[in-house]
N, C-alpha and C positions, 0 to 999 in steps of 0.2 A: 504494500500500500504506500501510496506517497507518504513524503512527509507534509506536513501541515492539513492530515482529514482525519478527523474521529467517525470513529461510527459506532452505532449502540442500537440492539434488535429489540424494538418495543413491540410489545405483541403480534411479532411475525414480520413485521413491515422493521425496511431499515433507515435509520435516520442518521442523515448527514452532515454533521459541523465543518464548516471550511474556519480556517483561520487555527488550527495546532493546537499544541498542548504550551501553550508559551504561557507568557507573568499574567496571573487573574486569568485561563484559560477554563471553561466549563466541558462538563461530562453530561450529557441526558442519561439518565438512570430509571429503570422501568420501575414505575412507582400504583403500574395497576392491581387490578383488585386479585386475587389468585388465580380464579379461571381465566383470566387473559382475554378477558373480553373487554369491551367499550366501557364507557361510564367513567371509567379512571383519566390522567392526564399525568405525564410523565414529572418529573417532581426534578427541576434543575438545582445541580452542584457544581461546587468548583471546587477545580483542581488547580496544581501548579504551584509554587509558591505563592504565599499572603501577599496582596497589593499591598499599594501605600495607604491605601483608606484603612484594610482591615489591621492592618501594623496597629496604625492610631488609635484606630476604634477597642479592639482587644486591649491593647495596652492600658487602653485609658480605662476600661471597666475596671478590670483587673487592679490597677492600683485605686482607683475609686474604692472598691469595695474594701481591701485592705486598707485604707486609709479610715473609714467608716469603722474599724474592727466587725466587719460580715465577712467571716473566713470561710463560709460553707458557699456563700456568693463568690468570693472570691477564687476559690479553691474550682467551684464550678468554670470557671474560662481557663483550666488548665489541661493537662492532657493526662495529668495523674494527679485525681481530685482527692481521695483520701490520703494520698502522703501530702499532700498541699495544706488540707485542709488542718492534719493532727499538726504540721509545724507551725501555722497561722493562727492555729488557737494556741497554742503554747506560749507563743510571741507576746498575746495579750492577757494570757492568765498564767501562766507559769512565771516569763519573763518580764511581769507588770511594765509593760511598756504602754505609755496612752499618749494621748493627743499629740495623733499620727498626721505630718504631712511630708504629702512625696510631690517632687517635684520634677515632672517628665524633661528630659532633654530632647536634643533631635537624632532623630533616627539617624541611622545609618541601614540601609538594608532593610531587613527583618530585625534589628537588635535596635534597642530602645534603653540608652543608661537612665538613670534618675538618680534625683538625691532626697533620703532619708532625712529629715528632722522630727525629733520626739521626746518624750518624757520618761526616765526611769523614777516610778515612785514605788518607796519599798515602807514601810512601816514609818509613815511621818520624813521620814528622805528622799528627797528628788535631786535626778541629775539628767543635764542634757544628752542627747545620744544623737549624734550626725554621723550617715558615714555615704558612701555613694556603692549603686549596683548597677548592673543594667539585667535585662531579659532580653531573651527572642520570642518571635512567632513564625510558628510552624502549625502548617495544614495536618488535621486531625485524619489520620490512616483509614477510620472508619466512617468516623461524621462528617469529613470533610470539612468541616467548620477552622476557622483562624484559631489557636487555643497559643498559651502562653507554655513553654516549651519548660517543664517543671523541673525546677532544680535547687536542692535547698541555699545555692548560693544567692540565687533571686531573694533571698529572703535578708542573707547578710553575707558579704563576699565570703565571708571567714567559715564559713558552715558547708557542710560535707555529709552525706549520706551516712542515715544513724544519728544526727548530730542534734541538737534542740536546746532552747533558751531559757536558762534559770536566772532568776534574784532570789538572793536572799542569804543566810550566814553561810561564809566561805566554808567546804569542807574542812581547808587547812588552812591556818594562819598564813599568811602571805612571809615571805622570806625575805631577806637582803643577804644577797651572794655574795662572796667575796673573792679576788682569789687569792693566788698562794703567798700574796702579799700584802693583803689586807687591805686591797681597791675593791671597792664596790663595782660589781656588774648588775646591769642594766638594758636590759630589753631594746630601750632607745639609743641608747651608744652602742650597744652590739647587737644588731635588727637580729644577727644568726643562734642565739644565746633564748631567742623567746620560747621554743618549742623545750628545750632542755630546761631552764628555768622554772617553766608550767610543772615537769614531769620532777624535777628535783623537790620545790615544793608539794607535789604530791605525796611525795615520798618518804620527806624529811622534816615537812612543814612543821608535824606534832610536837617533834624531839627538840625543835631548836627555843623553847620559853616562848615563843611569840601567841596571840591573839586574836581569832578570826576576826574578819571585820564581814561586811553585807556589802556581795559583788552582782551585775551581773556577767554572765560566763556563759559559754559555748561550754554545752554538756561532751562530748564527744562519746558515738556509740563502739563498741568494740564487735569485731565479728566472735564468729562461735570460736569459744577454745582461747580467746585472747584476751588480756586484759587490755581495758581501756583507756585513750590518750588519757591524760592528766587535763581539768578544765583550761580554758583560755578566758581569761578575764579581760571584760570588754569597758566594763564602767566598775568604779567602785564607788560605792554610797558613801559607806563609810570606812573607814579607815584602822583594821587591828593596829595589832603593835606586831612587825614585824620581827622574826628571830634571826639571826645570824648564822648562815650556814658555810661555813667554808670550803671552798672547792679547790682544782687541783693546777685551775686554769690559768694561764699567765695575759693579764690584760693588755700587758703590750706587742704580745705576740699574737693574742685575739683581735686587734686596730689591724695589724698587720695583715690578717687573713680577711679581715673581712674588706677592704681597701681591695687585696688582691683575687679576690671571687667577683669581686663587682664590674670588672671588665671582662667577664666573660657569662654568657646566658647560658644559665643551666651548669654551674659549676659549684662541685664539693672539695674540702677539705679537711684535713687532720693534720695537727704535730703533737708530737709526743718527746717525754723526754726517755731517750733509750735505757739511762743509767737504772732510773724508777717506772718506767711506765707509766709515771701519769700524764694524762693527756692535757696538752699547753692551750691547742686551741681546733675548736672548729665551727666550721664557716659553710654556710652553701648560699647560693644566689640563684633562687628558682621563683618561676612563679607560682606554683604548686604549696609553696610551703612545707615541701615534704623535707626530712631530713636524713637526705641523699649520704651526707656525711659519716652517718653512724647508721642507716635502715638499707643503704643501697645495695643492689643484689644486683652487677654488673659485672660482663668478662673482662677480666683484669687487662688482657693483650700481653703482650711482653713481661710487664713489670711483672708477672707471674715468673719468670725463667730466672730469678732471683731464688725461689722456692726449685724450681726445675733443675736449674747448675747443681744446686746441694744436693738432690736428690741421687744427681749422676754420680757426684764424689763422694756420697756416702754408702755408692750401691757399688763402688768400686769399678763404674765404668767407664772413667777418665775424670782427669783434672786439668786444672786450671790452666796446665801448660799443655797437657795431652791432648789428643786428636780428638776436634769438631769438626771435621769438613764442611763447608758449605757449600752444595752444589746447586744450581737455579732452582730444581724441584727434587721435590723428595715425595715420594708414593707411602700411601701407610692403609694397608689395608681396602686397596684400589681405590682412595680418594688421592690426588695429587695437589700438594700443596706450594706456595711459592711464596720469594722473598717479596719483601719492598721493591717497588720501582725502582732501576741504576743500583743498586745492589750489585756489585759485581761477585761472581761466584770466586771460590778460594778452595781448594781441593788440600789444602796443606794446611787450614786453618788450625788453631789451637781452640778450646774452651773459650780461652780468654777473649780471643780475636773475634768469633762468633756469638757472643756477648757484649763485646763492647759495642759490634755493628749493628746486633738485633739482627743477627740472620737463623730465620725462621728453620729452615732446610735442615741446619745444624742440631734443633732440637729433635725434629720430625724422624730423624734418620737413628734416632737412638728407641723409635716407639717398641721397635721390634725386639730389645736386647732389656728395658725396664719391662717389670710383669707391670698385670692390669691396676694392682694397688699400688705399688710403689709410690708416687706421686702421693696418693691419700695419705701413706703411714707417713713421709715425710713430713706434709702438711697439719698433721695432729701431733706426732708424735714431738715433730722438733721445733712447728711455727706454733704449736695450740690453736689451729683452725679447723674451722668445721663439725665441732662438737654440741654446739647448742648450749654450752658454760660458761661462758663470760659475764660477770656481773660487773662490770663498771660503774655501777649507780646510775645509770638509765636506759632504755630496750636498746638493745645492738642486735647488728645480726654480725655472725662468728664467723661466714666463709662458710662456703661449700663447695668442696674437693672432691667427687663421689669418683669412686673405681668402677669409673666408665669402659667398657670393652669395644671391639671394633675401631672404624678413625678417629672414635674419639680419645683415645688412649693418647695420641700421636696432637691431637688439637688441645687437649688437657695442658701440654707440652708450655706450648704456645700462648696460654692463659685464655684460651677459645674455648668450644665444646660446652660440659656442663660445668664449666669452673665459673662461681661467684663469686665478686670481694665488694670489698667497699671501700674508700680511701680511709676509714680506722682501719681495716684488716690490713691493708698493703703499706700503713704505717709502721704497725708493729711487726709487720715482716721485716721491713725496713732495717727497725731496730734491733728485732733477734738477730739480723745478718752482721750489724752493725758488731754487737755486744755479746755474739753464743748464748745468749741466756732470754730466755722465754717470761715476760715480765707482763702479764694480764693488765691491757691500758686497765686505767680508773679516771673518772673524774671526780671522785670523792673519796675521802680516806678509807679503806677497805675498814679502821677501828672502829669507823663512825655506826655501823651498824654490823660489826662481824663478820662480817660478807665472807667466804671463801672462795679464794680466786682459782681460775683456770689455771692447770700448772701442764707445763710439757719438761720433756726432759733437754732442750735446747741442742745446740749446735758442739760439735769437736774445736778444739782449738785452731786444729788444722784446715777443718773446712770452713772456719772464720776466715780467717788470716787468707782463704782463695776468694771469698767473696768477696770481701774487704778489698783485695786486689782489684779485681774487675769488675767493680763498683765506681772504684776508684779513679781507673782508667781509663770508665764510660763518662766520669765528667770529666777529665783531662782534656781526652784525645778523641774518644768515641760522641756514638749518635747524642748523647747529652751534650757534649762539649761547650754548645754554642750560649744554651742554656745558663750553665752554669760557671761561665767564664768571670772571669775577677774574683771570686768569690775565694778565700783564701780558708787555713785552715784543715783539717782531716776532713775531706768530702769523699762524698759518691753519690750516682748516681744509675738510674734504669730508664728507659722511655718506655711507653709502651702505646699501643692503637690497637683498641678491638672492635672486630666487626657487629653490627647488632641490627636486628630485623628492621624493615623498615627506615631505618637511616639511611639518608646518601649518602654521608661521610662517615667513618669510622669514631668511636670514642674513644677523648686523647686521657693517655692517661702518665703521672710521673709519680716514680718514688725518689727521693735522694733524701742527705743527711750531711750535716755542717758541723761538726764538734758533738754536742751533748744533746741535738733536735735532729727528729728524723720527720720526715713530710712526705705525705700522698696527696693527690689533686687527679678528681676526674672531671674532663670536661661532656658530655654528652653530646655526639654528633660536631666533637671540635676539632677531629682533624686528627693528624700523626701527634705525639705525645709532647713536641716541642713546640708546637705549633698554636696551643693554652696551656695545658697543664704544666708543662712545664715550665712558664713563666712565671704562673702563680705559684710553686715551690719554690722557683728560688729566689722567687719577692721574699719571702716568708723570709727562707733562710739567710738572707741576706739581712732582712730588720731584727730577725733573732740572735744575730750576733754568735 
């Protein structure tokens, strides 16, 4: 059939729309009686995206009614009316918010921002609440009708599936962080510190003297099996007496990180100090909110072959000086794998040499001679990853090393395959490499609540002192070099790029270390490991002195 003609069989007979299925384009839908006879009259719809009238018009109901506090009105011009409806009545009875005005901006499209202005009143206490959202409108699948496109962030950006609005006395007394110094951190001087904050207060709020005050907060739902974010506090009425909790964090190394995430979109980091394992600082710069830094479950790339080198020289397959070959490709298990672009191959390569260049071939070519777990017990036994143990004093995820069989054995290699980390994990890889000793990051004193840390049994002196080396060499001389030039001091470094679904670009990813800090940085879709990540470490290391 051409393009630009609908057709639709109204009892028997066919009817023909000229003019497509384009912006505000209608459907004739047979809307007769059931035996298909006369008497009836087809009953028109539209399809297509929402014009510009129904934009306005939906919109405008929509915040009308919510404006009115009529959530079951309002909830009704959505496209999922009972989650609408239970978060809009919460809004105004859970969340005591009242005397609601919204104030439409201009469209763009289908999406319609506005700004919130309104009143938290909690027991005799009121406080202003401003903040700005927008929606979309989207044609309803079944009703055809313009419906506002349901999402609990329409309600307040900050809110998230499972999430809902409370006032009233804090769970836990509100906190004042400090770190290892006794500078106050703060949400507002360190934007990266608010999720951790929320969850340390949760945590610690009780123990530290302080006194709830009357907030209100973003409840946050947990899925099945998990415990839930810690709240985020959006307004406070009134005001406890905050406790004093002291953390592991260094605030000038925290300015640091967060300065050096902020020129790249969609970037996390970690430093830790290798000597103790407590973590100095982390930082991410997403719009998600998520915290990539400590939650992230990404293929590490390269900076994995840090973990991979040791594994060879502690399985007795070579060392530091002995035979890596690099040839253009390397086959493992009938998938064929290959270097970086200009990569030149090296058939007489060493360990060292195929480490310092990040040539891939080099690791790939050993899949066949490591069994299927090797890789794993290395990674538990001597980095403490991928066990599920880490108590840091806030949710981390630990790495996952699984003794994957087939080409993944050979990609595992490579920090590809089903290998996970996160810039805390490939921090403290970092620093075991750094220091042979396996030191469970923290950000709060393991005494502070007894915690028992993750313990591995660490590294050989021997397969220190080879990492150490070609660590060292990779920010000399090697793929780091360029990176981490000027930078004086006991260094090293790793790059790394991993490939991930859906990206055009690889994610960049860097581990390195300056004296007594070790640093990971991933950037998402940013390209080879030098190219962001590793800028942003050796800002870091470079202000951390």
């Amino acid at each position: 059939m051409r393009s630009g003609v609908k057709v639709a069989v109204i009892g028997g007979a066919c009817a023909v729309m000229l003019g497509g299925a384009g912006y505000g384009a209608y459907n004739i839908v047979s809307a007769l009686s059931g035996d298909g006879g006369s008497g009836g009259s087809p009953a028109v719809v539209k399809s297509g995206p929402p014009s510009t009238d129904e934009v306005k018009e939906t919109a405008g109901k929509f915040l009308a009614a919510w404006e009115k506090g009529d959530a079951s009105t309002a909830a009704a011009a959505t496209n999922f009316p009972e989650a609408a409806e239970e978060l809009l009545t919460a809004y105004g009875h859970d969340a005591h918010i009242t005397k609601v005005h919204i104030t439409p901006g201009t469209a763009t499209g289908t999406t319609v921002p506005f700004t919130v202005e309104a009143t938290v009143s909690y027991d005799g206490r009121t406080r202003p609440l401003t903040y700005e959202s927008r929606l979309a409108i989207v044609r309803g699948k079944s009703s055809y009708r313009a419906l506002v496109d349901w999402q609990p962030s329409v309600v307040h950006p900050r809110l998230r599936k499972g999430d809902t609005l409370v006032t009233g006395e804090s769970a836990t007394p509100q906190i004042e962080a400090v770190d290892r110094d006794g500078k106050v951190l703060t949400q507002e001087k360190y934007p990266s510190l608010g999720p951790i904050l929320d969850e340390l207060r949760k945590r610690y709020g009780d123990g530290t003297g302080g006194r709830p005050g009357v907030e209100l907060v973003i409840r946050h739902g947990g899925t099945t099996g998990e415990e839930s974010a810690a709240d985020t506090t959006l307004v406070t009425l009134a005001k406890g007496k905050p406790g004093t909790l002291h953390t592991t964090l260094s605030a000038s190394v925290q300015a640091a990180a967060e300065t050096a995430v902020r020129k790249y979109t969609d970037a996390s980091l970690v430093a830790v100090k290798p000597s103790t394992g407590e973590i100095l600082a982390v930082a991410n710069h997403r719009d998600d909110g998520f915290d990539a830094a400590l939650l992230g479950e990404r293929a590490p790339g390269s900076t994995m072959k840090i973990v991979s080198a040791a594994t060879l020289i502690d399985n007795g397959l070579t060392t530091a000086n002995g035979p890596a070959p690099c040839p253009p490709s390397a086959i493992s298990e009938s998938q064929t794998f290959h270097n970086l672009k200009d990569l030149a191959p090296d058939e007489k390569a060493t360990l060292s040499d195929s480490f310092a260049r990040s040539c891939n071939t080099a690791f790939v070519k050993f899949a066949n001679e490591v069994k299927v777990d090797s890789l794993t017990k290395e990674a538990q036994d001597r980095f403490g990853l991928g066990q599920d143990n880490w108590k840091i004093g806030v949710p981390s995820f630990d790495g996952r090393v699984p003794a994957s069989g087939g080409p993944d054995t050979a990609a595992a290699l490579i920090g590809q395959g089903q290998v996970q980390m996160s810039p805390l994990n490939m921090a403290s890889v970092t620093a075991t490499a750094m220091t042979g000793t396996f030191r469970q990051p923290v950000i709060v004193p393991l005494a502070l609540d007894h915690r028992e840390p993750a313990r591995a049994r660490g590294l050989s002196q021997s397969t220190v002192l080879q990492l150490r080396a070609m660590m060292n060499r990779t920010a000399r001389s090697g793929t780091a070099a360029t990176v981490m030039s000027g930078l004086g001091g006991d260094i090293g470094a790793k790059t790394g790029s991993a490939e991930a679904d859906g990206l055009a670009k690889s994610d960049s990813w860097f581990a390195g270390y300056r004296n007594d800090v070790a640093v990971a940085a991933m950037v998402q879709d940013g390209g080879h490991g030098v190219d962001a990540a590793g800028p942003i470490v050796a800002s870091v290391l470079r202000s951390a002195g």
